[in-house]
C-alpha positions as CSV (number, residue, x, y, z in Angstrom):
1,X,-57.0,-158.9,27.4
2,X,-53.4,-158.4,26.8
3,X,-51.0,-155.7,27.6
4,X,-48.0,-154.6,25.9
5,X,-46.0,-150.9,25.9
6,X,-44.5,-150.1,22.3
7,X,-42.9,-146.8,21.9
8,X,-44.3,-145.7,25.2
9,X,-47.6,-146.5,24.2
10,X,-49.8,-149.0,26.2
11,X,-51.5,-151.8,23.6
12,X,-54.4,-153.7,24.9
13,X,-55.4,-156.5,22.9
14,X,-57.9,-159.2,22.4
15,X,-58.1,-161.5,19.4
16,X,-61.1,-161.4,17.5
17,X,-62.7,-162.8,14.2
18,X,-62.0,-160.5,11.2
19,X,-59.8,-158.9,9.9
20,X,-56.9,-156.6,12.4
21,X,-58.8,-154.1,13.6
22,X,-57.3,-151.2,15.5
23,X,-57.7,-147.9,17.5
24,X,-55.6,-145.4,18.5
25,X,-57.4,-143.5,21.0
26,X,-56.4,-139.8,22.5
27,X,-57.6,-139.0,25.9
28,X,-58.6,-135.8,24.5
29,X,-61.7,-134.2,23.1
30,X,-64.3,-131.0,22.9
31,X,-64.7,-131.4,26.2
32,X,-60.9,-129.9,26.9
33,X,-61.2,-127.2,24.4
34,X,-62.7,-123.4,25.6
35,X,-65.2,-121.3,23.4
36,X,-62.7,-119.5,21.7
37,X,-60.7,-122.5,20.4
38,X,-63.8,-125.0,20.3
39,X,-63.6,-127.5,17.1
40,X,-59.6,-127.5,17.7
41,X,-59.4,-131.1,18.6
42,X,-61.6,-131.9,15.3
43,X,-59.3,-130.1,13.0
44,X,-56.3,-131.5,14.2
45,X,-57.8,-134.8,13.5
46,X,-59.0,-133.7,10.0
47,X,-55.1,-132.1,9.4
48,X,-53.6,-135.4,10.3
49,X,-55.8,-137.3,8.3
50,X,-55.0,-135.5,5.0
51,X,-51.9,-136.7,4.8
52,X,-52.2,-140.2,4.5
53,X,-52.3,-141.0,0.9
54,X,-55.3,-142.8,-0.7
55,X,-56.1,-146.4,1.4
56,X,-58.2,-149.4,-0.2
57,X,-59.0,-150.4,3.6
58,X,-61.5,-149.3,6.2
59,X,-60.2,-146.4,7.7
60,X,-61.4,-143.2,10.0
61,X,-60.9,-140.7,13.0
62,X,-63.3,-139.5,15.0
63,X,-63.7,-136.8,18.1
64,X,-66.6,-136.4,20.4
65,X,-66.1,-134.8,24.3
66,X,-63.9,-136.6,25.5
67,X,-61.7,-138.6,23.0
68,X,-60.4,-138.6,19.6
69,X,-59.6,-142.2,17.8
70,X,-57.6,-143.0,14.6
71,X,-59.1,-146.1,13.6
72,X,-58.3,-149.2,10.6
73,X,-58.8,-152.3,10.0
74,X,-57.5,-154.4,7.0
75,X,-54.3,-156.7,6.7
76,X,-51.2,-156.5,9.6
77,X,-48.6,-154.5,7.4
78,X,-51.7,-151.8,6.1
79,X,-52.2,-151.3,9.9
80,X,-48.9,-150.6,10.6
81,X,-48.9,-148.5,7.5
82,X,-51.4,-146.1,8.7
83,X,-50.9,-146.1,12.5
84,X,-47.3,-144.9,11.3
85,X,-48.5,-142.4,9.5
86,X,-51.2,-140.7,11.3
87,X,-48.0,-140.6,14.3
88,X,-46.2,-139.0,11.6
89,X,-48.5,-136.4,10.9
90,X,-49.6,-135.3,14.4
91,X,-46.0,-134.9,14.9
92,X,-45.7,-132.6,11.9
93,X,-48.9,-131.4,11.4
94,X,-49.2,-129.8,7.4
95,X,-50.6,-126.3,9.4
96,X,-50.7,-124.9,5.4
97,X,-53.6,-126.9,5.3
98,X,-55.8,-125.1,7.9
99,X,-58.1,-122.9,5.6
100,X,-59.1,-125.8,3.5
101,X,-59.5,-128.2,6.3
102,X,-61.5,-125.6,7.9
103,X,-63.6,-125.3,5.4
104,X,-64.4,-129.1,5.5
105,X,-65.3,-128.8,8.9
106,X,-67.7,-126.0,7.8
107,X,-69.3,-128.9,4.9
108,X,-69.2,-131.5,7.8
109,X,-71.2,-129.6,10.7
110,X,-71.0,-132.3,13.1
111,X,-71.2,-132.0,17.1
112,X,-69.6,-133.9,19.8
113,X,-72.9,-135.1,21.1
114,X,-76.8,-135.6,20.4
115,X,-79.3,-132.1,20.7
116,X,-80.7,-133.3,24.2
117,X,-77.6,-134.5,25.8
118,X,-75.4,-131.4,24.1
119,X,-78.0,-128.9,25.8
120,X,-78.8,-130.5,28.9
121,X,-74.9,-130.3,29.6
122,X,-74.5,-126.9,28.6
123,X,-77.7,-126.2,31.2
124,X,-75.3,-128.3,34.0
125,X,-71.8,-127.0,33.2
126,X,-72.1,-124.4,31.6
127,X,-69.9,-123.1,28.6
128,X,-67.3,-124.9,29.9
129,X,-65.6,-128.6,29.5
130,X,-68.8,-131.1,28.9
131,X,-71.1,-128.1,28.2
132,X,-69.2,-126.9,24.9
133,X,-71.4,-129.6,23.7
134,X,-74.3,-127.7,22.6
135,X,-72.1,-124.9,21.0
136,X,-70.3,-124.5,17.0
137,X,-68.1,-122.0,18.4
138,X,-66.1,-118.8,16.4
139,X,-66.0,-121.1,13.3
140,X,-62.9,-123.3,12.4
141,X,-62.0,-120.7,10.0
142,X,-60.9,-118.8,13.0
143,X,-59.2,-121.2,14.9
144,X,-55.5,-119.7,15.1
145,X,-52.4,-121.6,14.3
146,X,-51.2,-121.1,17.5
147,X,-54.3,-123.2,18.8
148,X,-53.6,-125.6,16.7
149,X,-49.8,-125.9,17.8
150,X,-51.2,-125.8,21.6
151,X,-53.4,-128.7,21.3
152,X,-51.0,-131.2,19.5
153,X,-48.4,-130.4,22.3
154,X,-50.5,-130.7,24.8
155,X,-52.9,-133.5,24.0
156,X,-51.6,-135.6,20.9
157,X,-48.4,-137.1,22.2
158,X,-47.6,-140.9,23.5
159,X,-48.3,-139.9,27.2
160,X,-51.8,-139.0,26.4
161,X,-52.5,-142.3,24.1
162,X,-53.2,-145.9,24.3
163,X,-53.7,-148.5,20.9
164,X,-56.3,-151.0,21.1
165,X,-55.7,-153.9,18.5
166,X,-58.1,-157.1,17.7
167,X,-55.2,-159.1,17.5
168,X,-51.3,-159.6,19.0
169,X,-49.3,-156.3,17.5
170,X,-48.3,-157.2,13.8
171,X,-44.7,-157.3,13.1
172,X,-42.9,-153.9,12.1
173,X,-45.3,-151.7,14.6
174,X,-44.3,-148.6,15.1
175,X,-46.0,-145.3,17.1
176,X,-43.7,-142.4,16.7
177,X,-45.2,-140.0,18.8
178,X,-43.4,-137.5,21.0
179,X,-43.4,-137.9,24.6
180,X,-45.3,-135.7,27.0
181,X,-46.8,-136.5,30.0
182,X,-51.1,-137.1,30.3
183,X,-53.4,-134.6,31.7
184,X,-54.3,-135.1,35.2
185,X,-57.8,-136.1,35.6
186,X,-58.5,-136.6,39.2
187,X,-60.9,-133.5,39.6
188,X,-63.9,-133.6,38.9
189,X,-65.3,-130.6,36.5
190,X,-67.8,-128.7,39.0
191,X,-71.2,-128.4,38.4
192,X,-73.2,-124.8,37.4
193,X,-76.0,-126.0,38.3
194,X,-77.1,-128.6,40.7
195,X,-81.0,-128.0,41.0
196,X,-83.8,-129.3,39.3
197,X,-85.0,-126.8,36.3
198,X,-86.5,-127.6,33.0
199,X,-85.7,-125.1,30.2
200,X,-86.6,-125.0,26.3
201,X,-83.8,-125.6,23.7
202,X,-84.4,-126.3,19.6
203,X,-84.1,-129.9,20.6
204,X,-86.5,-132.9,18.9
205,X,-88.1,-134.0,21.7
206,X,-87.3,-134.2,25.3
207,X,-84.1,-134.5,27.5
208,X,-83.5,-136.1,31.0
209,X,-80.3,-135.4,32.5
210,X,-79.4,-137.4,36.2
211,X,-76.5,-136.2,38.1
212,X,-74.6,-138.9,39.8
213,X,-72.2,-141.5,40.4
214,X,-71.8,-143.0,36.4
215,X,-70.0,-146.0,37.8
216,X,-72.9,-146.5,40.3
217,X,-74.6,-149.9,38.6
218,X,-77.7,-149.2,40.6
219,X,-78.5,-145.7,39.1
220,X,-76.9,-147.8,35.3
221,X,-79.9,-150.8,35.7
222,X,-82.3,-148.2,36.8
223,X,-81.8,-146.1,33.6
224,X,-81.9,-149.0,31.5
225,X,-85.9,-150.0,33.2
226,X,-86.9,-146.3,32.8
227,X,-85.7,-146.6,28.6
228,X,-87.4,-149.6,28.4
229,X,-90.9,-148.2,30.4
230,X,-90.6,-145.0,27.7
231,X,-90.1,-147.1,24.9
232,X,-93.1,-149.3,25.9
233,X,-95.0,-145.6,26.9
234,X,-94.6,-143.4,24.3
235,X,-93.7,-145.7,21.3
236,X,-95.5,-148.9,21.7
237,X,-98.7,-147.9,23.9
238,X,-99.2,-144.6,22.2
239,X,-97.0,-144.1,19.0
240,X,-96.0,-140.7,20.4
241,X,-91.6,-141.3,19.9
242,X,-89.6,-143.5,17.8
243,X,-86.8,-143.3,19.6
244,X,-86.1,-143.2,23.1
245,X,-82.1,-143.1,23.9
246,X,-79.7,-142.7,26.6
247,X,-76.0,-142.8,27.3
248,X,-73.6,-141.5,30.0
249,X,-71.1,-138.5,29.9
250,X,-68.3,-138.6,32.2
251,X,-67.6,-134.8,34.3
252,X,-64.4,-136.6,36.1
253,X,-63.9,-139.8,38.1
254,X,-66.9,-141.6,38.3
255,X,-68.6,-138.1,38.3
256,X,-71.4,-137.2,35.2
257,X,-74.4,-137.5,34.1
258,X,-76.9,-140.9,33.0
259,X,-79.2,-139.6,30.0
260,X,-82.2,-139.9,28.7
261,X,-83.6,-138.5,25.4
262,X,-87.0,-139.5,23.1
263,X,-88.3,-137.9,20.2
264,X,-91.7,-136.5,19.7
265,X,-94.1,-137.0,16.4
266,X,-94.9,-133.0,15.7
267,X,-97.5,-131.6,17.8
268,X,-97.2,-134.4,20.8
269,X,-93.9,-132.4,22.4
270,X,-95.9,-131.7,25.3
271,X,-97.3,-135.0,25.8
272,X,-93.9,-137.0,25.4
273,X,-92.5,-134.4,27.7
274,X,-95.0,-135.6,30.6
275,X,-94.4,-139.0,29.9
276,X,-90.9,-138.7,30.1
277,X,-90.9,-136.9,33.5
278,X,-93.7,-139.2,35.0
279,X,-92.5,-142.6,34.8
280,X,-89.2,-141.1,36.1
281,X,-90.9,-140.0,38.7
282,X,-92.9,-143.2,39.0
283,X,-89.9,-145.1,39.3
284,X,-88.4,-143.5,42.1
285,X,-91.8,-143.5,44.2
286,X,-93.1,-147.2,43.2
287,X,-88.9,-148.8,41.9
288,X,-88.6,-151.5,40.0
289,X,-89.2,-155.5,39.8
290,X,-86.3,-158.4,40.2
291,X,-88.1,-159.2,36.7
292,X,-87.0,-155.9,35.1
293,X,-83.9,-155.9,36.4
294,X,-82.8,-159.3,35.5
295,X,-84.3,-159.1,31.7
296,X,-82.0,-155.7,31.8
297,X,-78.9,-157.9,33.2
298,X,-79.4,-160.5,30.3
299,X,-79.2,-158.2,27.4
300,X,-76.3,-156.4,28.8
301,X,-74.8,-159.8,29.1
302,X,-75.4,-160.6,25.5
303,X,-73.9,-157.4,24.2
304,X,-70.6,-157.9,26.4
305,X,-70.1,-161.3,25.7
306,X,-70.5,-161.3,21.5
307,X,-68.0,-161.7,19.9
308,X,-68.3,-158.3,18.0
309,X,-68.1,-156.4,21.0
310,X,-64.3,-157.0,21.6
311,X,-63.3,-153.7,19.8
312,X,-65.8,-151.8,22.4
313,X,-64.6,-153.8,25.6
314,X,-61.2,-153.1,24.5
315,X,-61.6,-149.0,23.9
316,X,-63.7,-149.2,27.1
317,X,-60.5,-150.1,28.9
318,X,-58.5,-147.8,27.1
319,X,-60.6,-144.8,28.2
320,X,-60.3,-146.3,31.4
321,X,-56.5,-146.0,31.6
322,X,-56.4,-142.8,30.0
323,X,-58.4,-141.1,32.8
324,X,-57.7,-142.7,35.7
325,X,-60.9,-145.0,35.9
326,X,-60.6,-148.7,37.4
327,X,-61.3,-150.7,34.6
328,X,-64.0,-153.7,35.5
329,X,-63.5,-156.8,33.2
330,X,-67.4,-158.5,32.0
331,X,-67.2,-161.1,34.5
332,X,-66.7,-158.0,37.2
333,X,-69.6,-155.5,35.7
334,X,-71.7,-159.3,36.0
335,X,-71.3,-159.8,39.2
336,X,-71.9,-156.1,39.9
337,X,-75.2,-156.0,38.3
338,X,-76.1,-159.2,39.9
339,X,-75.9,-157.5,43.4
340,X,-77.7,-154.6,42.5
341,X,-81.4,-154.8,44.6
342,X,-84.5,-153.0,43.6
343,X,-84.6,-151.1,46.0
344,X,-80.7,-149.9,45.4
345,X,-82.0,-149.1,41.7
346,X,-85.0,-146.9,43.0
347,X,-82.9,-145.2,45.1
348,X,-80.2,-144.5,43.0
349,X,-83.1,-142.8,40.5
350,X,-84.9,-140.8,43.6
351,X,-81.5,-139.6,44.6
352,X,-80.6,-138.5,41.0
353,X,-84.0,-136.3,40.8
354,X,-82.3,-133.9,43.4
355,X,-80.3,-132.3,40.5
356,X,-82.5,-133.7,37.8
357,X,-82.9,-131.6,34.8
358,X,-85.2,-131.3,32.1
359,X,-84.4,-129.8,28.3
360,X,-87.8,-129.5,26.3
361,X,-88.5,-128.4,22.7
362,X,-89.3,-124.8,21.9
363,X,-93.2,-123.9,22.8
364,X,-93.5,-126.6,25.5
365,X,-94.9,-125.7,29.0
366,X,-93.3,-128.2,31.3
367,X,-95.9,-127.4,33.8
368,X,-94.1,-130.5,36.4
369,X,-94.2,-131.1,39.9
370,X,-90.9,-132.3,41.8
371,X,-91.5,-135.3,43.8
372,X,-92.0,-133.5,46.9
373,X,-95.0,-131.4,45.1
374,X,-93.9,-128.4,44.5
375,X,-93.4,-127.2,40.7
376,X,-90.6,-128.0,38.6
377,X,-88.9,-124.4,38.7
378,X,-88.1,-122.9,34.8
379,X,-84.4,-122.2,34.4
380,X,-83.8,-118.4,33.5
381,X,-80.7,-116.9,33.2
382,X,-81.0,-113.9,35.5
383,X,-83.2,-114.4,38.6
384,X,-83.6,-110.4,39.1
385,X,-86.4,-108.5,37.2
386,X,-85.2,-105.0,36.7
387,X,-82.3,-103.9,34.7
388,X,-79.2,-102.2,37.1
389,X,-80.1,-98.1,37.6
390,X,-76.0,-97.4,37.4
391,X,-75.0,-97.7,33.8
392,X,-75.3,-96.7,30.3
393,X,-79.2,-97.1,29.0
394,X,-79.6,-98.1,24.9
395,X,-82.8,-98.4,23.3
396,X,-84.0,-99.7,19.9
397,X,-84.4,-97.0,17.4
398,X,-87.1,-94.3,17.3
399,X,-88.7,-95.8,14.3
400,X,-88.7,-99.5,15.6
401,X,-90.0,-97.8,18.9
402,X,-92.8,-96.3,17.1
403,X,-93.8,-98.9,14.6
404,X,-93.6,-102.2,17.4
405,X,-94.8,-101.7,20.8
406,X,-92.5,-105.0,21.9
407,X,-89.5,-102.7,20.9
408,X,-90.4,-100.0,23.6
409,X,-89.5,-102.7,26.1
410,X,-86.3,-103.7,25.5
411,X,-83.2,-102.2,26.7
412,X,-79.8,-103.1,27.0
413,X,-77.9,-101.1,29.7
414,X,-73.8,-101.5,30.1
415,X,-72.1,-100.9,33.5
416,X,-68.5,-101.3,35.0
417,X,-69.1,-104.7,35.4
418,X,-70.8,-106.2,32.8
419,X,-73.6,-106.5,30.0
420,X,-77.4,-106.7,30.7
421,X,-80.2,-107.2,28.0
422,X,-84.3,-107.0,28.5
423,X,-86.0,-108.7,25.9
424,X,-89.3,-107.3,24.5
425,X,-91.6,-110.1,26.1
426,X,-89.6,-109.1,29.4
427,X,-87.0,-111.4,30.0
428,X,-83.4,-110.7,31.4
429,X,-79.9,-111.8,30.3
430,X,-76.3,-110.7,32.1
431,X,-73.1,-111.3,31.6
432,X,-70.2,-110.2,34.3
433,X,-67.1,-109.0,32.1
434,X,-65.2,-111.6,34.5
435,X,-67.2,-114.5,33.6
436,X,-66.7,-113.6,29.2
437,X,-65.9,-116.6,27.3
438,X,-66.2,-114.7,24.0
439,X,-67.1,-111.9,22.2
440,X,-68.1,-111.6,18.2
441,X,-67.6,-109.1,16.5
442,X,-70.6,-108.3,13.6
443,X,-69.1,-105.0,11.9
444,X,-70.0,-102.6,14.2
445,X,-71.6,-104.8,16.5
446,X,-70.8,-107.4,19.2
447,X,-72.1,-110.5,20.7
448,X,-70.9,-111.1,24.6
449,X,-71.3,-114.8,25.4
450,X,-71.1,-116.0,29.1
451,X,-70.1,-119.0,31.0
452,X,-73.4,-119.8,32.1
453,X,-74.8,-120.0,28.5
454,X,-76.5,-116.6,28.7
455,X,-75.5,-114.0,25.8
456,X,-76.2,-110.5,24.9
457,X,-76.1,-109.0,21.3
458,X,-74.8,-105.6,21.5
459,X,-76.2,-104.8,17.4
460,X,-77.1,-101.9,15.9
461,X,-79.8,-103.3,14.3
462,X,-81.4,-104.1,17.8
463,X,-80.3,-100.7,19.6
464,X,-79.6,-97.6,18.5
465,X,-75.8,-95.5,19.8
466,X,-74.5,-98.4,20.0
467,X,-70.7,-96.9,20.1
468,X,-70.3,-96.2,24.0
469,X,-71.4,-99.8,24.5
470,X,-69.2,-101.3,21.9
471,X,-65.9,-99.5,23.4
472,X,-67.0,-100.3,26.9
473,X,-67.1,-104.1,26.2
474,X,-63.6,-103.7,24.1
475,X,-61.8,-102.3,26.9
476,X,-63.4,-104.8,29.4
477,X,-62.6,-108.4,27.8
478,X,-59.0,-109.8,27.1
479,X,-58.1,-109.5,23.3
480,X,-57.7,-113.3,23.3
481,X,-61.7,-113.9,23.8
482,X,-62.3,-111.9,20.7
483,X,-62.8,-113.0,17.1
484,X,-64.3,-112.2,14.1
485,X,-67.9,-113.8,12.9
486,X,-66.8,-116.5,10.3
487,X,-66.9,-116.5,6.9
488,X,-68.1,-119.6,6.5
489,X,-71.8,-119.8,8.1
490,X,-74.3,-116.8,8.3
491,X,-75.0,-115.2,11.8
492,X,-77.5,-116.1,13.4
C-alpha cells in the first residue's frame, strides 16, 4: 500500500486489475447527526451529487453511520474529472436544491443500517450517535439550511477525508476541499444500556447484539463459528432462515458491537429466536474446535487475499486513519487469528453475554434463561408501575371511555419535569424534559421523543384537553428540538 498527501489529502493506493477505481471517503456519517437534523449527512451527499453533469462511467456516493464515500471508476482523466467536481460542489453546495433533493430522499427511504442491527443499537445507545440507526427522523423536508451549512463545515473538508485509488494518482489530480481540522475520536460513545434484555421491534427475524472489544480477533473468530453453527441450525438442519448475517459497528476506539441477525420463515419467529440465543449460549459453555476455527481462518484468508478485495483493504485502512484506529495489514490480522485459542474464542463470547442483547420480532415471547439461570429480563422503558400523583391527569375522551374498556386505562399525566404515558394493556413510557431529543408537532398535537428511545404522543385523538399539556411541553423544550411532521410521509 502506498501513501501520498495531495491537497492535504492522504491517498492510499494499491494497484489492481481493472479499470481506476477510486473512493473518496468522509469520516462522517448518521452516526454524528442528532434527531433533529438526522438524514443531514445523506442530503449533503445527494446535493453534491447533482451537480455533476451526466457521466458514461460507474459512479456513486453512499452514507451509512459512520462514513460517507464518493466513489468512480472508469479511465484516469474521468476520475480526476469527477473527484474534482464532487470537491467543487461540497465546497459550494447548490442549497436552492434542498426541497427537491429532499424529496428524493423521501422516494429513496434508505437507512444507515439493517432492521436488527439499526434496533439493537438504538436498544444500546440510545437515540444518540450509533443508535439514530433505527430512526427516519423529522423528514429531510425539514432539515434546515442552516444544518446543511453546519455539516459541510464541520464534516466535509480535507482534514476529515482520505482518497483511496486502485492505482498510482492519475496525472492532473486535484481535491479542492477546504481545510479544517478532523473530529476527535478518542472517546468512546457511552453505552445506555449495558445489561442483558431482549425486547420486540418490527424486525424480520431475530437480532444478537455482543458488546465488546471489535478489534478483539477472539470475540471476531468466535462470531464467525456461531454464523456458521446458525446457518447449519436453522437453514440447513431445519429450513427455519435463509439468511443468517453479522457485521460489526464501531462506538469509538476499538469499542462496539459484533452482530448477529437471521431471518425467520413466517410463523417460526419464535423458534429461530431460541435457536439463535441457544447455540450462543452453547458456545460459551461447551467453545469451539481448532477445526472450526481454522476452516474460519481459511476463508477469511481467501477474501483478504483476492485480488478483488483491494478496494475493501484499501477503505479499511482509510477508516482506519480517519478515526484513529491502528491499521493491521493481511499478513498482521493472519498472524492474529492464528494465535487466537479456543478457549480465547469462548471466552471472548461468555464475556460478551454480560451485556448481550436480544431484538425479536413483534408477538415473540423470548421466554430465555441467562447463562447463570435466571431469565433473560424484557427491556421496558419505565421500570416503575404507577403513573406520578403530582401533575396534570388526561384521559381519553368520554365516548372512547365508554365504547372501549382498554381506553379507561390509559392516561397520560404531565408534571414539572417531564411527560408520562399508560398504555391501555398497562404499560408505561416517560420522558424527562432534560433528556428531549425532539418534539413533533401534529396540528394541535405533539409527539415527545426521548433519548432512551421511549416516546409519548400528546394527541387529541388519544386524550381529550389536550391544551394544558401541549403549552406545558412548549414552554419546557428548546425551540431548536421542535419541527413540524413532514409533508412528505404520513404519520404514523
Amino acid at each position: 500500500m502506498n501513501h501520498e498527501v495531495i491537497d492535504g489529502i492522504p491517498v492510499l493506493w494499491a494497484p489492481a486489475p481493472g479499470p481506476l477505481e477510486a473512493a473518496l471517503v468522509f469520516g462522517c456519517g448518521a452516526r454524528d447527526e442528532t434527531f433533529r437534523t438526522l438524514g443531514v449527512t445523506h442530503l449533503v451527499e445527494h446535493l453534491a451529487m447533482s451537480t455533476l453533469p451526466r457521466l458514461h462511467h460507474d459512479h456513486n456516493a453512499s452514507v451509512d453511520l459512520t462514513v460517507t464515500e464518493f466513489t468512480c471508476s472508469g479511465r484516469p482523466e474521468q476520475v480526476v474529472e469527477y473527484l474534482a467536481g464532487v470537491c467543487a460542489a461540497l465546497g459550494d453546495l447548490p442549497l436552492d436544491r434542498i426541497d427537491q433533493e429532499a424529496g428524493v430522499l423521501a422516494a429513496e427511504g434508505g437507512r444507515a443500517a439493517d432492521p436488527q442491527t439499526a434496533e439493537l443499537l438504538s436498544h444500546r445507545y440510545g437515540v444518540q450517535g450509533l443508535g439514530l440507526a433505527s430512526y427516519s427522523g423529522p423528514g429531510a423536508d425539514r432539515i434546515t439550511v442552516e444544518a446543511v451549512r453546519d455539516a459541510a463545515a464541520r464534516h466535509f473538508h480535507a482534514g476529515n477525508a482520505v482518497l483511496v485509488l486502485t492505482g498510482p494518482p492519475p496525472e492532473g489530480l486535484r481535491l479542492p476541499l477546504p481545510a479544517g481540522t478532523r473530529p476527535d475520536r478518542s472517546t468512546a460513545q457511552p453505552v445506555l444500556l449495558d445489561t442483558p434484555s431482549w425486547r420486540e421491534e418490527d424486525v424480520p427475524g431475530p437480532g444478537l447484539a455482543l458488546h465488546g472489544d471489535v478489534n478483539d480477533f477472539a470475540l471476531f473468530l468466535a462470531v464467525k463459528v456461531l454464523v456458521h453453527r446458525l446457518r447449519e441450525t436453522a437453514r440447513h438442519r431445519h429450513g427455519l432462515s435463509y439468511d443468517v448475517s453479522e457485521g460489526a459497528a464501531l462506538a469509538g476506539r476499538s469499542s462496539g458491537e459484533r452482530v448477529i441477525g437471521l431471518d425467520a420463515r413466517e410463523g417460526q419467529e419464535q423458534r429461530v429466536t431460541e435457536l439463535l440465543w441457544e447455540e450462543a449460549l452453547r458456545l460459551a459453555r461447551e467453545g469451539v474446535t481448532e477445526e472450526e476455527l481454522a476452516e474460519e481462518r481459511e476463508g477469511l484468508r481467501e477474501i483478504w487475499t483476492d485480488p478483488r478485495a483491494v478496494v475493501h483493504e484499501l477503505s479499511h485502512a482509510a477508516a482506519a486513519l480517519l478515526f484513529g484506529e491502528e491499521y493491521q495489514d493481511v499478513a498482521a490480522r493472519t498472524a492474529a487469528l492464528a494465535a487466537v485459542t479456543p478457549e480465547q474464542a469462548r471466552q471472548a463470547v461468555a464475556d460478551a453475554l454480560r451485556t448481550a442483547l436480544l431484538v425479536v420480532p413483534c408477538d415473540v415471547e423470548a421466554a430465555l434463561v441467562q447463562p447463570d439461570g435466571s431469565p433473560l429480563p424484557r427491556h421496558r422503558c419505565v421500570a416503575h408501575t404507577e403513573l406520578p400523583s403530582d401533575g396534570q391527569v388526561f384521559r381519553p375522551g368520554l365516548a372512547d371511555r365508554l365504547r372501549f374498556s382498554a381506553a379507561r386505562r390509559a392516561r397520560l399525566v404531565v408534571t414539572g419535569t417531564g411527560v408520562w404515558a399508560r398504555e391501555p394493556d398497562g404499560a408505561l413510557h416517560h420522558v424527562p424534559f432534560d433528556e428531549v431529543v425532539a418534539v413533533e408537532v401534529r396540528g394541535p398535537g405533539r409527539v415527545v421523543f426521548g433519548r432512551d428511545t421511549c416516546f409519548v404522543p400528546v394527541l387529541p385523538d388519544l386524550f381529550a384537553g389536550l391544551g394544558p399539556a401541549v403549552r406545558a411541553i412548549d414552554a419546557a423544550v428548546p425551540a431548536e428540538l421542535v419541527y413540524h411532521a413532514s409533508a412528505l410521509r404520513p404519520a404514523d
